[in-house]
N, CA, C and O atoms as a Tinker XYZ file with bonds, in Angstrom:
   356  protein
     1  N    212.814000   71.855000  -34.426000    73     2
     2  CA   211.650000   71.036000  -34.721000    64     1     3
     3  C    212.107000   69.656000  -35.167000    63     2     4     5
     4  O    212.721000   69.201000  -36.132000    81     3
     5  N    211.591000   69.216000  -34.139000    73     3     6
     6  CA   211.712000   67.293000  -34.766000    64     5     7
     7  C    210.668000   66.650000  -35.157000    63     6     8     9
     8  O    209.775000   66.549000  -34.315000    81     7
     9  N    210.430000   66.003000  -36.551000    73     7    10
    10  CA   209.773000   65.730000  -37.658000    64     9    11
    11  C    209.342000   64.088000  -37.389000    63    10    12    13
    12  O    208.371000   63.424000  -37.752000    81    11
    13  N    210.600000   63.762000  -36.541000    73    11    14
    14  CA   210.230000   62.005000  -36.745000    64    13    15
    15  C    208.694000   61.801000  -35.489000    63    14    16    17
    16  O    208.254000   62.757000  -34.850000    81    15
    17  N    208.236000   60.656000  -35.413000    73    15    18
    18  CA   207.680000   60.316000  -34.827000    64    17    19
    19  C    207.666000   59.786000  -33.792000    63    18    20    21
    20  O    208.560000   58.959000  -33.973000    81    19
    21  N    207.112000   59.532000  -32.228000    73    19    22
    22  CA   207.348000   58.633000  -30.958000    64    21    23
    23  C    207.104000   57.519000  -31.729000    63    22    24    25
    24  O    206.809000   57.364000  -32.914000    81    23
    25  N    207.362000   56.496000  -30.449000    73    23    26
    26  CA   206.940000   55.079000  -31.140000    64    25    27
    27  C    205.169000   55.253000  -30.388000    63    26    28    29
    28  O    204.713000   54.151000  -30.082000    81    27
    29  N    204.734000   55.796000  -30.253000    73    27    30
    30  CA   203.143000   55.849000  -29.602000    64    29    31
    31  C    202.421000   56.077000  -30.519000    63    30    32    33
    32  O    201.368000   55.543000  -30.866000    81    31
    33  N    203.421000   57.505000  -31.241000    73    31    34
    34  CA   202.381000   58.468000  -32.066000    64    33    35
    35  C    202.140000   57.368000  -33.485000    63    34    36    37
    36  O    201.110000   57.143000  -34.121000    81    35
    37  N    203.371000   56.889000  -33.634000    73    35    38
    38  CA   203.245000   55.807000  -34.550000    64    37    39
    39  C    202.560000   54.935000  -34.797000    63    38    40    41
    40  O    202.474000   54.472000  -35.935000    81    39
    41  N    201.859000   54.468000  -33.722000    73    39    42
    42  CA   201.192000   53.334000  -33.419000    64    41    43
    43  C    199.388000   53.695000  -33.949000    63    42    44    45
    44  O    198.454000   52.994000  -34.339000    81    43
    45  N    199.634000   55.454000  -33.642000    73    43    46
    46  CA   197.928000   55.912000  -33.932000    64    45    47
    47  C    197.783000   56.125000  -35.771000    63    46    48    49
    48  O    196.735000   56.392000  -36.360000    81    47
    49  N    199.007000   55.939000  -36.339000    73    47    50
    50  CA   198.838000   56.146000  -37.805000    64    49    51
    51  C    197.623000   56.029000  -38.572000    63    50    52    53
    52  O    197.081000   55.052000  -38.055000    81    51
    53  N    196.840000   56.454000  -39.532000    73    51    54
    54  CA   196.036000   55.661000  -40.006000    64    53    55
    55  C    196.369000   54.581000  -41.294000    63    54    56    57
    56  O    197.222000   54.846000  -42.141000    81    55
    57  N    195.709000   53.551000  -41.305000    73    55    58
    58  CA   196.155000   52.746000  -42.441000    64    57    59
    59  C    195.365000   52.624000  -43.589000    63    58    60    61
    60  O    194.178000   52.355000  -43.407000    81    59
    61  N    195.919000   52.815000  -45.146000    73    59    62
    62  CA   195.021000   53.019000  -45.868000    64    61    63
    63  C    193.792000   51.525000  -46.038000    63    62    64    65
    64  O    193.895000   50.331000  -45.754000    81    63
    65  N    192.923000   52.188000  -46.509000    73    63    66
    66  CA   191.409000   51.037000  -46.728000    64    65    67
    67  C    192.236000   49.816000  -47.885000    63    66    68    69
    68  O    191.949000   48.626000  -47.762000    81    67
    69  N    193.024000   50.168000  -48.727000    73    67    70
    70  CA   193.418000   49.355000  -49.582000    64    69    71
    71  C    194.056000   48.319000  -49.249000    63    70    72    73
    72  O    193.972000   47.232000  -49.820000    81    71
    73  N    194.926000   48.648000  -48.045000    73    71    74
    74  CA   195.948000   47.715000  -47.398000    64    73    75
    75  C    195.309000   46.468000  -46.590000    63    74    76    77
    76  O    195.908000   45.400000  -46.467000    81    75
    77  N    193.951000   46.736000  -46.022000    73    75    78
    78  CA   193.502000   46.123000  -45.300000    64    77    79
    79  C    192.238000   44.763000  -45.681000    63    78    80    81
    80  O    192.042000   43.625000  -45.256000    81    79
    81  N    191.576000   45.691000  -46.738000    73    79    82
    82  CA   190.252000   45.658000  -47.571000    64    81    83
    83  C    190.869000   44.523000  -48.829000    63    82    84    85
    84  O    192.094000   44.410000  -48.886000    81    83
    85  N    190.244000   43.925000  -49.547000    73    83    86
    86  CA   190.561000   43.067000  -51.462000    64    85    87
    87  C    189.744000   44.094000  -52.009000    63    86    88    89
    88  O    188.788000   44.733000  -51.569000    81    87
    89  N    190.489000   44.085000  -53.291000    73    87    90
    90  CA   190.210000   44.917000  -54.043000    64    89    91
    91  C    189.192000   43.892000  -54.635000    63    90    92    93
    92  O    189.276000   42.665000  -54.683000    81    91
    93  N    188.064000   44.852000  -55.139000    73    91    94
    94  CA   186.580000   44.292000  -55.666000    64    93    95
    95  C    186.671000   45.022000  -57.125000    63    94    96    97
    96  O    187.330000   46.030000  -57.379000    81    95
    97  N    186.098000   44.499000  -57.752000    73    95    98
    98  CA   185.732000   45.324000  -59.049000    64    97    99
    99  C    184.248000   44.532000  -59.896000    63    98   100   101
   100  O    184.212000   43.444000  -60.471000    81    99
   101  N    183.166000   45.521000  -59.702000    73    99   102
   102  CA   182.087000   44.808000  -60.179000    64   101   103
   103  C    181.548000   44.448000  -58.826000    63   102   104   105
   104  O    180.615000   43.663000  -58.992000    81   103
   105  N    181.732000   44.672000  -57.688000    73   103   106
   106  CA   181.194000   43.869000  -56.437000    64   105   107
   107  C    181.763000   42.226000  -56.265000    63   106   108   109
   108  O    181.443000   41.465000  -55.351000    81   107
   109  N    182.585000   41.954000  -57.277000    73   107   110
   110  CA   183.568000   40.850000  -56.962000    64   109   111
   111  C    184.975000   40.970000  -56.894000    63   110   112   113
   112  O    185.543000   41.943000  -57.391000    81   111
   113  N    185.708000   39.877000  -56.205000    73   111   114
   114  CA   186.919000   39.655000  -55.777000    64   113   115
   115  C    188.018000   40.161000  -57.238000    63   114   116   117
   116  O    187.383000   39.691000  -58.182000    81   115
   117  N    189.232000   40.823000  -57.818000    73   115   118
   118  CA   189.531000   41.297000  -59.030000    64   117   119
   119  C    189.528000   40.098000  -59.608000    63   118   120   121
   120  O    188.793000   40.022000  -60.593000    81   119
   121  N    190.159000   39.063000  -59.289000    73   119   122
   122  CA   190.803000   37.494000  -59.760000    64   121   123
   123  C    189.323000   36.171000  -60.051000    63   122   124   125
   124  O    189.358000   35.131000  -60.708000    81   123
   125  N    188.179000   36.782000  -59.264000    73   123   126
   126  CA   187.417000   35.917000  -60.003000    64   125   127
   127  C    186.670000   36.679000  -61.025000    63   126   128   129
   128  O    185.810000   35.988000  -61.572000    81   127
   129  N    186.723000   37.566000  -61.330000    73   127   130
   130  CA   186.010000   38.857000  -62.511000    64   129   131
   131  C    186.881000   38.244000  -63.822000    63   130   132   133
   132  O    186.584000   37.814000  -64.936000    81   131
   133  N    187.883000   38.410000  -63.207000    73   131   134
   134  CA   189.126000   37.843000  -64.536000    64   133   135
   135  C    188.869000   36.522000  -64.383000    63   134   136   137
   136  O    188.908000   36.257000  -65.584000    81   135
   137  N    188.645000   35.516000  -63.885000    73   135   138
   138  CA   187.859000   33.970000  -64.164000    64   137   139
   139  C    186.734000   33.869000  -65.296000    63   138   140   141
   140  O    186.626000   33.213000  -66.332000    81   139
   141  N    185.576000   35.254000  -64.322000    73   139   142
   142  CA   184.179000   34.874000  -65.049000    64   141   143
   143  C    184.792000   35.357000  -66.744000    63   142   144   145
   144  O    184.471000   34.470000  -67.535000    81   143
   145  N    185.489000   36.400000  -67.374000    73   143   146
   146  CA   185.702000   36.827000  -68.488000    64   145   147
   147  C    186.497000   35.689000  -69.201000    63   146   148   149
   148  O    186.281000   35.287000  -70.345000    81   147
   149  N    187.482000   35.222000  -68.313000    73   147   150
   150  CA   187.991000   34.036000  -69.113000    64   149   151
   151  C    187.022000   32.938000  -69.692000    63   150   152   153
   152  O    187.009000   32.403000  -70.801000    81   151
   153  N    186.092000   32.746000  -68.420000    73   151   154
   154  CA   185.066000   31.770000  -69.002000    64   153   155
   155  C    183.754000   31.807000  -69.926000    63   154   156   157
   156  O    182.962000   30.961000  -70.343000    81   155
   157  N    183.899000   33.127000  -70.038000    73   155   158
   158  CA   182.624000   33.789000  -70.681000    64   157   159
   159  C    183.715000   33.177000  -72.207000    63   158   160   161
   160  O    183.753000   32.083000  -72.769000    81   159
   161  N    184.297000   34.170000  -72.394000    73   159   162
   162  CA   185.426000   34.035000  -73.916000    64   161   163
   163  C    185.329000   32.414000  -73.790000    63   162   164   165
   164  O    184.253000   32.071000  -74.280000    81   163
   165  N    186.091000   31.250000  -73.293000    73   163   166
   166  CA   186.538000   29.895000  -73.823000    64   165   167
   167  C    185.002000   29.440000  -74.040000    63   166   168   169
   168  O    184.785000   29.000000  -75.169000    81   167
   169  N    183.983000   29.465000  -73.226000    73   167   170
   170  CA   182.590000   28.933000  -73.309000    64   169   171
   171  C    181.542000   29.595000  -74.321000    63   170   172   173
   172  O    180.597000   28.890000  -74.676000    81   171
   173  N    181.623000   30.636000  -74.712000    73   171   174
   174  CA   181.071000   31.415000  -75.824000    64   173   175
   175  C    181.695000   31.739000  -77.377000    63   174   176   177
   176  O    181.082000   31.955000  -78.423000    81   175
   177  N    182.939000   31.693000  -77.149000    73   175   178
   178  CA   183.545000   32.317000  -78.518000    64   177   179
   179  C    184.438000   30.843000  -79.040000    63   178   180   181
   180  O    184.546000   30.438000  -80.197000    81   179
   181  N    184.844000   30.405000  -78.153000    73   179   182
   182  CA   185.831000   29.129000  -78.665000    64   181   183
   183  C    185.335000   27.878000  -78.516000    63   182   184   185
   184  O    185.862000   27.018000  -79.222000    81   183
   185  N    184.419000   27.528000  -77.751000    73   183   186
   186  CA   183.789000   26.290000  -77.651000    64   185   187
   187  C    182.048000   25.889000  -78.381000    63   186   188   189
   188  O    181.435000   24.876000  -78.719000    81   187
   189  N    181.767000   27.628000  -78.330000    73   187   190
   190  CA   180.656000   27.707000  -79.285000    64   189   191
   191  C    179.020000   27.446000  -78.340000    63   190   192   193
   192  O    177.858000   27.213000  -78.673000    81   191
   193  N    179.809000   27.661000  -76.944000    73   191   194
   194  CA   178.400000   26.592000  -76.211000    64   193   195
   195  C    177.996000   28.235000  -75.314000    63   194   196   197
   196  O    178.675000   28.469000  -74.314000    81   195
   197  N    177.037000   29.156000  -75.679000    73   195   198
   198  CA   176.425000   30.118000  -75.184000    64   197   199
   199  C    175.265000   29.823000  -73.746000    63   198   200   201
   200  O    174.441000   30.689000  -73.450000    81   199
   201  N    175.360000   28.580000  -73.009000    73   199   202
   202  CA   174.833000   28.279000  -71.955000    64   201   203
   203  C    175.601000   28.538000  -70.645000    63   202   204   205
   204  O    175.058000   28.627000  -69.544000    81   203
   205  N    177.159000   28.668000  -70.925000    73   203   206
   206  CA   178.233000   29.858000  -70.069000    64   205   207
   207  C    177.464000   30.529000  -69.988000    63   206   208   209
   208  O    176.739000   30.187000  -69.054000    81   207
   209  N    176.999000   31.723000  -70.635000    73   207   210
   210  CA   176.660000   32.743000  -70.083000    64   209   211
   211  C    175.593000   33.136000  -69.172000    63   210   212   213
   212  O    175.697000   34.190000  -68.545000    81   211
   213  N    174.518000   32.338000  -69.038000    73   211   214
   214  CA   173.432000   32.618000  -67.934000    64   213   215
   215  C    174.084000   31.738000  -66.410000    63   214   216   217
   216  O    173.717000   32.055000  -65.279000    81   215
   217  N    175.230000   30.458000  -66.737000    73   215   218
   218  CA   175.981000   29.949000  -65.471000    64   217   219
   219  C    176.613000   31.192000  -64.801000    63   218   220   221
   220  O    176.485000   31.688000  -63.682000    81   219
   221  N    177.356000   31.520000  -65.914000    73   219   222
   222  CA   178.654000   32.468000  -65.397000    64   221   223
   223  C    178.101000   34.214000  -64.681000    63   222   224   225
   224  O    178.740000   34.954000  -63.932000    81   223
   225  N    176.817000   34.394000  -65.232000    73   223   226
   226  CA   176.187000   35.678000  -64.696000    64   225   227
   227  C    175.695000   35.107000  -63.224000    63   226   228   229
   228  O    175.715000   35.933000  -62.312000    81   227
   229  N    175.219000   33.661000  -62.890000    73   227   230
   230  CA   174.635000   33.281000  -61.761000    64   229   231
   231  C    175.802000   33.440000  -60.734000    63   230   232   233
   232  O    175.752000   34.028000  -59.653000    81   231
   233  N    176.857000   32.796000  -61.298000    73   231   234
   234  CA   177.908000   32.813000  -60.204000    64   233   235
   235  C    178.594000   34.181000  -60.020000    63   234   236   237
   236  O    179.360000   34.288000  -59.062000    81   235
   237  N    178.455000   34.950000  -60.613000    73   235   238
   238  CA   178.617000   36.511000  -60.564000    64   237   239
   239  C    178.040000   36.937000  -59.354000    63   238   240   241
   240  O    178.478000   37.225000  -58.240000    81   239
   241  N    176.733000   36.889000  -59.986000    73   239   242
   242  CA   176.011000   37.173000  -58.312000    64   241   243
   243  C    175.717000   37.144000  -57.344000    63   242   244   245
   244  O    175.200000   37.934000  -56.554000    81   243
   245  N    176.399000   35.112000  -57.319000    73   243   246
   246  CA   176.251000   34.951000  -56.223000    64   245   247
   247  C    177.906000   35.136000  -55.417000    63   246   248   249
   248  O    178.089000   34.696000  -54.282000    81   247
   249  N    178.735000   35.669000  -56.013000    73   247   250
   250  CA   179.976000   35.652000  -55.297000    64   249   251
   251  C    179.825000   37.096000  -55.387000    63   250   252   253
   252  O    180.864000   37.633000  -55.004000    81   251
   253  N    179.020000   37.858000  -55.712000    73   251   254
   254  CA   178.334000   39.356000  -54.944000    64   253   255
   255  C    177.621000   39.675000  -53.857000    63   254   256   257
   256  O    177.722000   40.758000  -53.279000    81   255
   257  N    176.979000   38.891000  -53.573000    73   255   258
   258  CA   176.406000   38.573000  -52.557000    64   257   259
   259  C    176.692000   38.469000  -51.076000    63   258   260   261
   260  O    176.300000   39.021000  -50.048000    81   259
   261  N    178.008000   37.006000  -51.598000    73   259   262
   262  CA   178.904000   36.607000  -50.749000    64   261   263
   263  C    180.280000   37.607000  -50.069000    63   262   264   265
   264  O    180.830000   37.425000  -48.983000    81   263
   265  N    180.602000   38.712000  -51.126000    73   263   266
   266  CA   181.147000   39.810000  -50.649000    64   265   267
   267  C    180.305000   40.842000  -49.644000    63   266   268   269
   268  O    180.672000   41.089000  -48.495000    81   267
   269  N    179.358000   41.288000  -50.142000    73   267   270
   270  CA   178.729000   42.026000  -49.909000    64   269   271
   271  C    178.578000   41.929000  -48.045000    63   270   272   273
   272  O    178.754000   42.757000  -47.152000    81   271
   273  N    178.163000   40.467000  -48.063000    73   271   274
   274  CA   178.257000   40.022000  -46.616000    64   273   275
   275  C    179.097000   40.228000  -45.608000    63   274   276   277
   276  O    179.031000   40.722000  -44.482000    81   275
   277  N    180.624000   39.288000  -46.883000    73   275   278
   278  CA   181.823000   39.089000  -45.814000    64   277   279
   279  C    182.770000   38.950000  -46.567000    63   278   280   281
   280  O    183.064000   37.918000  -47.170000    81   279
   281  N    183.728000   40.717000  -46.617000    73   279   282
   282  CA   184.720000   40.707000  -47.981000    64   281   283
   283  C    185.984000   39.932000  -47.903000    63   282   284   285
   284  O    186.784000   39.929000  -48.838000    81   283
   285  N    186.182000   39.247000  -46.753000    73   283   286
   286  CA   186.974000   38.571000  -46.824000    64   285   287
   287  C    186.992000   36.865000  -47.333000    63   286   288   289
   288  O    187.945000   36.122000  -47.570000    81   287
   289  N    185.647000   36.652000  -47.374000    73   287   290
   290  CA   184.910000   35.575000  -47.974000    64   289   291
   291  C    185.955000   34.318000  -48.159000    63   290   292   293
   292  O    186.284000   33.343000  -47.484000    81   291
   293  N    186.310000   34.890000  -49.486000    73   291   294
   294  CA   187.564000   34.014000  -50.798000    64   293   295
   295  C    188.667000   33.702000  -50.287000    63   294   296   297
   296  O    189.459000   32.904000  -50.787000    81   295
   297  N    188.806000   34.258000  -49.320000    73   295   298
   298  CA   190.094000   33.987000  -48.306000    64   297   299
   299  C    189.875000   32.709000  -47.511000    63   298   300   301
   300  O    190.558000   31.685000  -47.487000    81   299
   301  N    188.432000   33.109000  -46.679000    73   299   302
   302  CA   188.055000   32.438000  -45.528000    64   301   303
   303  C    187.716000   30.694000  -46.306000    63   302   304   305
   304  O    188.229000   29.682000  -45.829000    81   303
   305  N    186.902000   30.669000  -47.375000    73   303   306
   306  CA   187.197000   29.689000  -48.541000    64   305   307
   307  C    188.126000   29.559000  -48.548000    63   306   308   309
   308  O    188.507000   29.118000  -47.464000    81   307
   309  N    189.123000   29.741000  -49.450000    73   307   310
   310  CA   190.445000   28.940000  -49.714000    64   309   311
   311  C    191.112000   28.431000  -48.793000    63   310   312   313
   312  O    191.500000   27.275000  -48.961000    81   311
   313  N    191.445000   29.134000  -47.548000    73   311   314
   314  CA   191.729000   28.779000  -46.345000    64   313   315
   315  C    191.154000   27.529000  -46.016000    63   314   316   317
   316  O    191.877000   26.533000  -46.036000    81   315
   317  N    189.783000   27.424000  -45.670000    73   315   318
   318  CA   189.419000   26.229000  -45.134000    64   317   319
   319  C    189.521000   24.793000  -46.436000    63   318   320   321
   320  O    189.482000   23.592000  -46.166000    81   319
   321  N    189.626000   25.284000  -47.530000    73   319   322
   322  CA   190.056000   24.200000  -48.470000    64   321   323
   323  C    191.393000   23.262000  -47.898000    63   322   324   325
   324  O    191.620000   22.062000  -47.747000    81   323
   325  N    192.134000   24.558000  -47.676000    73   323   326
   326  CA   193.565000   23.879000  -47.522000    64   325   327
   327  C    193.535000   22.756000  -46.066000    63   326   328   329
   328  O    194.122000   21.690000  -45.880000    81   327
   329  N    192.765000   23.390000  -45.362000    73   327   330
   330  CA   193.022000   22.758000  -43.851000    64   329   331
   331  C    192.345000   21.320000  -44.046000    63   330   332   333
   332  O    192.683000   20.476000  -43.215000    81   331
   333  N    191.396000   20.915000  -45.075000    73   331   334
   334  CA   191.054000   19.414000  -45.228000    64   333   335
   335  C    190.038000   19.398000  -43.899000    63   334   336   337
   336  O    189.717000   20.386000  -43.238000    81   335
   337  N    189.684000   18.230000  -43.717000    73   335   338
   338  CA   188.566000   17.916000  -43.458000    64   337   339
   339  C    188.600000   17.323000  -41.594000    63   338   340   341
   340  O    188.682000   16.133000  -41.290000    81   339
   341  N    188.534000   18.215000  -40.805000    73   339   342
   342  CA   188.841000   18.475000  -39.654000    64   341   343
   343  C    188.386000   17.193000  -38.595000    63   342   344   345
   344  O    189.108000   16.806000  -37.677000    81   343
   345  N    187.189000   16.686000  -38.883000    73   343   346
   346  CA   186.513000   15.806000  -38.055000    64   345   347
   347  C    186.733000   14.390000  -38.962000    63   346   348   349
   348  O    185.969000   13.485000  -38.628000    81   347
   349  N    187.459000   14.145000  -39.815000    73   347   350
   350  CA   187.614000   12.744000  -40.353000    64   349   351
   351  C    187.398000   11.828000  -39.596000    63   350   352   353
   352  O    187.445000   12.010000  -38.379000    81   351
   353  N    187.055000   10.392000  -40.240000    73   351   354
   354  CA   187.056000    9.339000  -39.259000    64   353   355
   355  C    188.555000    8.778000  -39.672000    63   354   356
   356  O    189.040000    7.815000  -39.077000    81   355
């Protein structure tokens, strides 16, 4: 009995959802969850200004939204940040 694999059978592997998928937590991206908490804490507890918190719940939802749609979203954003502004004069 031989254990290894063809290079065909290989090819049908399945790949896990994690590898492929961003990890979400809350229905957002992990890294802006850890944003909104950072900003909740500096805008509420250290700066004293409690109007963070109805901003920072808006943008919650709406970068829930924006997953919900298209989880690759934050990517497809940052990406086009970098590429600058295509049709310049």
């Amino acid at each position: 009995m031989n254990d290894e694999l063809t290079p065909e059978e290989a090819w049908k592997l399945p790949v896990h959802r994690s590898l492929t998928q961003p990890n979400y937590w809350m229905g957002v991206p992990r890294g802006i969850l850890l944003l909104e908490f950072l900003g909740l804490i500096l805008g509420g507890i250290i700066f004293k200004t409690f109007i963070v918190i109805p901003v920072v719940i808006g943008i919650h939802f709406l970068f829930r939204y924006f997953g919900q749609k298209d989880p690759m979203f934050l990517d497809v954003f940052l990406r086009s940040l970098q590429r600058g502004n295509y049709y310049s004069n």
